[in-house]
N, C-alpha and C positions, 0 to 999 in steps of 0.2 A: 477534693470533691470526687464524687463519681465520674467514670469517664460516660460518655455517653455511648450506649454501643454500635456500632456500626450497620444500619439499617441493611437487614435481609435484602440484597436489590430481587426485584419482581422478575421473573420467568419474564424472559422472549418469548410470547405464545409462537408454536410451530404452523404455520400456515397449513390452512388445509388446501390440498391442492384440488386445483377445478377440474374435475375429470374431460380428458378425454372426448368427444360424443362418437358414437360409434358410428362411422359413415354408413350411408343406405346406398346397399349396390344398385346399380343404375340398371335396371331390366335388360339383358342380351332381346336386343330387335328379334321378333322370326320372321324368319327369310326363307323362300323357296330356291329350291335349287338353281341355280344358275344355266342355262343353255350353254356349250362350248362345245359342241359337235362339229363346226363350221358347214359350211356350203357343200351340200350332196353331188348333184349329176352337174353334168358342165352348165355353167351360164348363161342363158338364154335357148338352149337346147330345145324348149318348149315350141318356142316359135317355130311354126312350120310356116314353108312356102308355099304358094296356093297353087296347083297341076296347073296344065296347060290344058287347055283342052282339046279337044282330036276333032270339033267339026267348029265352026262358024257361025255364034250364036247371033242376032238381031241385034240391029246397030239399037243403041240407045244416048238420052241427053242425059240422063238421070245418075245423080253422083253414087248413089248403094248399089252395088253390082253384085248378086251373087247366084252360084250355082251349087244347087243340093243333089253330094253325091251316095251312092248307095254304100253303108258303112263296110259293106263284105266284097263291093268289088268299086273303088275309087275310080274306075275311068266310064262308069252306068250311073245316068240320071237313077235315083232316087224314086223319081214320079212324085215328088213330094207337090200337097196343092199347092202349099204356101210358106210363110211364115207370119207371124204375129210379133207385130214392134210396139216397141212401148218409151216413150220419151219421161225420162223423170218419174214427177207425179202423173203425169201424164194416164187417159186410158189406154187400152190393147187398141190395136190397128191392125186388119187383116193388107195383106198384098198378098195378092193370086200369081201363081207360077206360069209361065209363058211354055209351049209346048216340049221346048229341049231341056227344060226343066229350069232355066233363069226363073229370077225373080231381081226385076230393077224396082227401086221405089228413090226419090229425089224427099234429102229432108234438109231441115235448115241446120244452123248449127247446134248443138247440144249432145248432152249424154244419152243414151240409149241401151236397152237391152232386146235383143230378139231372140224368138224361140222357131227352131223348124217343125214342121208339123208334119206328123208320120203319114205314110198315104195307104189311103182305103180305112182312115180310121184306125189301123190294125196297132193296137195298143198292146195285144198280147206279147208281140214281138221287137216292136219300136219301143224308144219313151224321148221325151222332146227333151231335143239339146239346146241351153242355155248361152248367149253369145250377148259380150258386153262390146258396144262401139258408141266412138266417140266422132263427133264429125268437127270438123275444127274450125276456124274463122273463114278459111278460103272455102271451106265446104267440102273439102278433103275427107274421106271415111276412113278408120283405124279401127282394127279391129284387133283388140285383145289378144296374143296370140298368134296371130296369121299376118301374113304379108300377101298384097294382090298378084295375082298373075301378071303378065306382060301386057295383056287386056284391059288391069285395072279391075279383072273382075278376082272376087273372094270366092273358093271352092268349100264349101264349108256340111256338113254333112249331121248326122241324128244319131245317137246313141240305141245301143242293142240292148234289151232288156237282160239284165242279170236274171239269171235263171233262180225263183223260188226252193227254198232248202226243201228235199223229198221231205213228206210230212204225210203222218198217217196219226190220226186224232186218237189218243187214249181214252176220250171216254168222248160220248153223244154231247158233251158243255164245250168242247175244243171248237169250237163253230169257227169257220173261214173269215177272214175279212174279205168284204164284196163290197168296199166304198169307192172300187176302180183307182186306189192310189198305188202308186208303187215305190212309195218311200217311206209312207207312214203306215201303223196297221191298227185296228182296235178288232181285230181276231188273232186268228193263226194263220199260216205261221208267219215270223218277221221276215222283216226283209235278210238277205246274208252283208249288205252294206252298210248297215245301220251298225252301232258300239257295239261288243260283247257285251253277254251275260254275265259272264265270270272272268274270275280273272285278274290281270292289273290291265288298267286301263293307262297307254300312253300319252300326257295330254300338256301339249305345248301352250303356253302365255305368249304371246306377243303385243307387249305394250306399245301403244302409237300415239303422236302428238303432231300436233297442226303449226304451222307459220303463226295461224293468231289465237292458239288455246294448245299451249307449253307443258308438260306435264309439269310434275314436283314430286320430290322426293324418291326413294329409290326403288325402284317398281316392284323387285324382288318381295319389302319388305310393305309395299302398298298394295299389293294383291293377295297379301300371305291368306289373310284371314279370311279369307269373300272364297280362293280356291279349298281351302282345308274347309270350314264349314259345309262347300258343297259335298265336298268328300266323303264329310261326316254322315250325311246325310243318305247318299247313296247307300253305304255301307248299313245302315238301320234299314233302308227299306230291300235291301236284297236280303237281308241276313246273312252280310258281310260276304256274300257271294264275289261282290264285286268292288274295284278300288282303284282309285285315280291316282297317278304318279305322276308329278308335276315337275315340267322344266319352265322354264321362265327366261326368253331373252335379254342380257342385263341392263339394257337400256332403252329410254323410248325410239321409239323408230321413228322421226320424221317424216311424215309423209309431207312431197310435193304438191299439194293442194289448200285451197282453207275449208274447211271444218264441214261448212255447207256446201262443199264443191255438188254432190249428190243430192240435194235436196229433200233431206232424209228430216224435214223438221216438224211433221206432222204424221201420227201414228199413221203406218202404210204405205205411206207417201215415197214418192224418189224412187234412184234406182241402186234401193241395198244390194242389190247382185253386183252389180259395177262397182258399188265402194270395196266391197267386200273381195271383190277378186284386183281389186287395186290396190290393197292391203299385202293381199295373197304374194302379188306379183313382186311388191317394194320388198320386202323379205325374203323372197325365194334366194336371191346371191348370198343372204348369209347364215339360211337353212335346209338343214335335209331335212324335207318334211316326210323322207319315206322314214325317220325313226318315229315316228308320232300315228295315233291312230285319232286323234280328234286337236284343230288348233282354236284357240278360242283368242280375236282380237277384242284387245281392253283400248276406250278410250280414255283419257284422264278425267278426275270424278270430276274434274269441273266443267266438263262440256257442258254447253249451253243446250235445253230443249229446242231450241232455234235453230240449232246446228243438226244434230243427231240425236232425235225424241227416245227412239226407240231402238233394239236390236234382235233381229229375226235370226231365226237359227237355218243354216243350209244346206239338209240331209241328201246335197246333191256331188256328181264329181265338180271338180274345178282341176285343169292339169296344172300340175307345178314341172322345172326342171326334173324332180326326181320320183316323176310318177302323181297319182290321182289322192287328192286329197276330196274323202266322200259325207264328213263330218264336220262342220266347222258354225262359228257366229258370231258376233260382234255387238258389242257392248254401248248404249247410247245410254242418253239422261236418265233415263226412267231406272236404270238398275241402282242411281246413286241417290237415289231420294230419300228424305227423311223418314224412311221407316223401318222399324227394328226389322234387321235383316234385308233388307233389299236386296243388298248385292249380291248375296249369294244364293237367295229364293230366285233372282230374275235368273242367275247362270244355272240354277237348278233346274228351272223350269224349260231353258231352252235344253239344256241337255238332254232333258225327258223328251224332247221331239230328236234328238238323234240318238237315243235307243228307239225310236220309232212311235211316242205316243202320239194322240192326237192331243190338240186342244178342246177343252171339254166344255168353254164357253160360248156363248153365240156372240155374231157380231151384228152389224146394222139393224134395221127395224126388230131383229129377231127378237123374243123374249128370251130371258135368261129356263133353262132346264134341269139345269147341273145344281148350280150354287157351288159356295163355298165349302168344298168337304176333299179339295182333290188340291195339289199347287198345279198341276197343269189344266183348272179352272181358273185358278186366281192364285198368280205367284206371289203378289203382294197383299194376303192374307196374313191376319195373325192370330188366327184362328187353326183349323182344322190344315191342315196342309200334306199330312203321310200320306203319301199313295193310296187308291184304293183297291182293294183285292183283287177287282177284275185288270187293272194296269198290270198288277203284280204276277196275277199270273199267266196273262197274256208273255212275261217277259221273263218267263222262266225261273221269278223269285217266290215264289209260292208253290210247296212242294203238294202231290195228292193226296198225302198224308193228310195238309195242313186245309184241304176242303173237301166238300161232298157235292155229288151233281146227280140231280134227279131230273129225268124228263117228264113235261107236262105230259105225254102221250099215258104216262102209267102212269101219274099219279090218282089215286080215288080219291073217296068222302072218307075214309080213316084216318087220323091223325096221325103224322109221323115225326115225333119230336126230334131235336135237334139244339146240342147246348153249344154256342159261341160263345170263344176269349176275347177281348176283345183286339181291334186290327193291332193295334202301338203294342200289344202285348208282349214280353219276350220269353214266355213259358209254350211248351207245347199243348197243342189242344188245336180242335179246328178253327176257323179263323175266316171260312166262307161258304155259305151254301148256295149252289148256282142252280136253276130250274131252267133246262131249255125250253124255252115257248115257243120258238119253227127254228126250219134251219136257217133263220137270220135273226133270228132275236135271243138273246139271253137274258133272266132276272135274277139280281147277285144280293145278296141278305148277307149285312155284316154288322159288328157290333163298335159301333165309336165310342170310348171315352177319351179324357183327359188323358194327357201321357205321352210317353213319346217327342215327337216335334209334332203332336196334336196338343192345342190350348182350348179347352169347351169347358163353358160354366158347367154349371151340372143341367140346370134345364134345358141344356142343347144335348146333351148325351143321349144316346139312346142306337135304335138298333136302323140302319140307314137301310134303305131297299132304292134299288133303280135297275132301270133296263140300259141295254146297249143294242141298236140296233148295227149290224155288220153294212148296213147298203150305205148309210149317211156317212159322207164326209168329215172330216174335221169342219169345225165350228157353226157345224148346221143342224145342230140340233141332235144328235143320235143317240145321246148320253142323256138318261130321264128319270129325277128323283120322283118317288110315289110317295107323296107328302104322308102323316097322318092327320087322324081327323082333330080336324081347328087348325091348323099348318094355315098361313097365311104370308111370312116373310117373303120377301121377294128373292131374296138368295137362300131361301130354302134350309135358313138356321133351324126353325125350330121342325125340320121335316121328320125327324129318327121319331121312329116307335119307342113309346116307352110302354112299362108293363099293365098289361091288359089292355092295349091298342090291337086293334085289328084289322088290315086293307085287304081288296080283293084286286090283285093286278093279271089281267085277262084268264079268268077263270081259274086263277092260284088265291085262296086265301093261307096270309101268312097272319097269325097271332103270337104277339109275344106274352109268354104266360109268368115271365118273371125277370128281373135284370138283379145283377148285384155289381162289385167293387171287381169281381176278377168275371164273369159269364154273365150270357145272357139264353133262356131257356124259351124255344120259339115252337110251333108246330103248323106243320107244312099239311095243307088238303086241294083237294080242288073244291071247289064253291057249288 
C-alpha cells in the first residue's frame, strides 16, 4: 500500500508582541525661586530703648504712658496735641496731650494701633507715625519695637515728610495731586517711596500658617502661579517697562498666634497693621529685608473668611532689623476665592496701591462712579481690568508720544479730530486724549476693546470718557465715568461711546464719528 505521507506539522504562529506604552512624563512642578540670603542686620537691633527724660512729668494711674518727641531733636517735646488709638475693629479715639507733651490714656486688655498726630496740623512737613501695642492680661502695655523707660513711660515720636521728587509738568494735562495724601497720588508727581517705574522689581514671598489653619504643599510651587501671573500682567500694562523678580521663603513661617488673633474677619475690620507688622517681625531673624523692595505676606488658601476676610496693602515704613520696609501686604480669603483669577488680580490690585494708585471704587453709602473698567475698581472683575490711561500715565507707563493733551482754556467750536488705538493695543498709535478742565480736574478719552487682559462683549466696547478729580481722596468718589446716552448699568458696563454717540462733559463736546477692529476716530469742541 501507499505509505501515508507525513502530515506538514502547522507553523508555531510567532506571537506578536504587546508594545511597549510609552510613559507620560510627569510635568516638572514651577517653582519660584527659593529665599537663602539668611538674616540681614543683627537680631532684634530694631528694638530701641525709650530716653530718659531730663524733667518730671505728671504722676499718673493710667497703664499707656507716652511721650511724643520731636523726630530732629529726641530730647524737645514734639507739642504734638495727641494721638489717635484704635482697638481691633474698634473706632478711632482721640487722647489729648498734657502740657510737657505726655499723653496717658488707661485701656483694657487687647490689640491696638496708634497714630501720633503732627502739631499745628502742619502735614507739609510731619506725616503720622503708625505704632502697633498690645496690652496684655495684667494690663501691661508692649509696644512693637520699643522698650519703656525707667518711668514706664514709651518715648515714641512722628515721621518727617519725604521730600516730593523736584517735578516740573511737561505739558498743562500733568495736573498735581491735591487729595492731601502722601502715599497715594492720582496726579503728579509720585511719591519717591512708593515701587519703581522701571526696572526689576525686588519682591519677597513670605508664606505663613497658623497653630489652627497649617499650610499644604510646597509654597515655592503654591505661589508660583498667583506671583508670575501678576508679573505678567504688570509687564503688559507698563509696556514691559517694569518686572517682578521673585524670592520665596521655603517654607511656611509659623506664626505664634491663631488665625483671628487681629480680628481681621470682616472687610476693614481689626487691626491689619498689627498682624502685618507681626508677620514683619516673626520673619525679620531669618530675612534681610534690605535685599527686597516690596514683601508680600501669603496666607494659606485655606484661610477661613472668619479668620482673615481681606488683605490691605501698606504703602507705609514698618522698621525691620535691616532698615525700613515702605511697601508691603498681606493676603486673606477673598484673594482665594472661586473666581478665574483671583489670586493674582487681588495681588495685582494691591500692588497698584504701592506704585501709588488710588482705589477707584466708593465705599459705604456712596454710589458707585468708576465701574468696572479699571482692576483697581474691581480686582475681582472678569471683565475689563488693564489699567486705564490716566493710571498709566500718571506712573510713567504711557510715553507723550502715546497721548495728546488739549486745554479747555483753548479749545473752540472747530472741530479738532483725533483717531484712538485702542488702550490693550500693542501697536503704536495714540492711546489717550486728556482735555484739562482747571487745574484740578482732567477729562481722559480712550478707546476699550476686547484684548489684552480686557474681556468685553462687543456691545460693551466702545470709547470710555471720565474725569479725575486731583482734590478727592481714594475711594470717595474722584474717578467719574460720563456715561452715553441710554447708559443705565450701575457699574457703568454699557457707559463707552460707540459710533455717532455724542456727550458734552463741562463745556467739551466729545463725538465719536466712527470705531473699527484696530481705532476709533473721535472730535473734540467746546459746546
Amino acid at each position: 500500500p501507499t505509505p501515508t505521507p507525513t502530515p506538514t506539522p502547522t507553523p508555531t504562529p510567532t506571537p506578536t508582541p504587546t508594545p511597549t506604552p510609552t510613559p507620560t512624563p510627569t510635568p516638572t512642578p514651577k517653582s519660584l525661586t527659593i529665599y537663602r540670603g539668611g538674616s540681614g542686620g543683627e537680631v532684634g537691633s530694631k528694638t530701641k530703648k525709650s530716653a530718659e527724660l531730663n524733667f518730671s512729668p505728671a504722676a499718673t494711674n493710667r497703664n499707656l504712658k507716652l511721650w511724643v518727641f520731636d523726630p530732629e531733636n529726641s530730647n524737645k517735646s514734639l507739642n504734638s496735641p495727641g494721638i489717635f488709638y484704635k482697638r481691633d475693629d474698634g473706632d478711632w479715639t482721640w487722647a489729648g496731650s498734657n502740657l510737657d507733651g505726655t499723653v496717658y490714656v488707661n485701656l483694657p486688655e487687647g490689640s491696638y494701633i496708634f497714630d501720633t498726630v503732627e502739631p499745628n496740623q502742619n502735614t507739609q512737613k510731619y506725616k503720622r507715625k503708625t505704632y502697633s501695642l498690645v496690652i496684655d492680661s495684667k494690663l501691661v502695655p508692649k509696644i512693637s519695637g520699643l522698650i519703656a523707660n525707667s518711668q514706664g513711660i514709651f518715648t515714641v515720636t512722628i515721621d518727617l515728610q519725604v521730600g516730593l521728587p523736584l517735578f516740573q509738568p511737561k505739558n498743562v494735562c500733568q495736573l498735581r495731586s491735591q487729595d492731601g495724601s502722601s502715599t497715594l497720588n492720582n496726579g503728579f508727581p509720585r511719591s519717591s517711596e512708593r515701587l519703581r517705574d522701571t526696572g526689576e522689581i525686588r519682591a519677597l514671598i513670605i508664606p505663613v500658617d497658623f497653630p489652627d489653619v497649617i499650610g499644604s504643599g510646597n509654597p515655592a510651587e503654591v505661589y508660583h502661579d498667583m506671583a508670575t501671573s501678576m508679573d505678567e500682567f504688570f509687564k503688559k500694562m507698563s509696556d514691559n517697562r517694569v518686572s517682578f523678580s521673585f524670592q520665596i521663603f521655603p517654607t511656611y513661617l509659623r506664626l505664634n498666634f491663631k488665625s483671628d488673633e487681629f480680628g481681621l474677619g470682616r472687610w476693614n475690620s481689626g487691626n491689619s497693621f498689627g498682624y502685618y507688622k507681626a508677620a514683619i517681625d516673626a520673619a525679620d531673624p531669618f530675612i534681610d529685608f534690605s535685599k527686597f523692595d516690596v514683601v508680600y505676606i501669603l496666607s494659606p488658601r485655606s484661610i477661613p473668611w472668619s479668620s482673615i476676610a481681606y488683605g490691605p496693602a501698606f504703602p507705609v515704613r514698618v522698621e525691620t532689623d535691616d532698615g525700613w520696609i515702605s511697601n508691603g501686604t498681606f493676603s486673606g480669603a477673598d484673594a482665594y476665592q472661586r473666581i478665574l483669577g483671583a489670586d493674582w488680580k487681588w495681588m495685582a490690585h494691591e500692588t497698584g496701591h504701592l506704585f501709588g494708585l488710588h482705589d477707584l471704587y466708593t465705599s459705604g453709602s456712596q454710589k458707585p462712579t468708576y465701574g468696572e473698567w479699571d482692576l483697581m475698581s474691581n480686582n475681582f472683575s472678569t471683565r475689563a481690568i488693564e489699567l486705564n490711561s490716566w493710571n498709566r500715565y500718571v506712573t510713567n507707563w504711557l510715553s507723550d508720544s502715546q497721548i495728546d493733551c488739549l486745554d479747555k482754556a483753548t479749545i473752540g467750536t472747530a472741530a479738532l479730530t483725533r483717531v484712538l488705538i485702542p488702550l490693550s493695543s500693542n501697536n503704536l498709535g495714540q492711546k489717550a486724549q486728556f482735555v484739562k478742565l482747571s487745574d484740578s480736574k482732567i477729562l481722559v478719552v480712550e478707546y476699550r476693546k476686547n484684548g489684552g487682559f480686557d474681556i468685553l462683549p462687543a456691545g460693551n466696547e466702545g470709547v470710555l470718557i471720565y474725569t479725575v478729580d486731583m482734590t478727592v481722596a481714594t475711594m470717595k468718589g474722584g474717578w467719574s465715568v460720563q456715561r452715553r446716552p441710554g447708559s443705565t448699568n450701575q457699574d457703568f458696563l454699557d457707559a463707552a461711546l460707540r459710533a455717532g454717540d455724542k456727550i458734552t462733559v463741562e463745556g467739551i463736546e466729545i463725538e465719536v464719528v466712527n470705531t473699527s477692529e484696530i481705532s476709533a476716530t473721535l472730535q473734540v469742541r467746546k459746546s
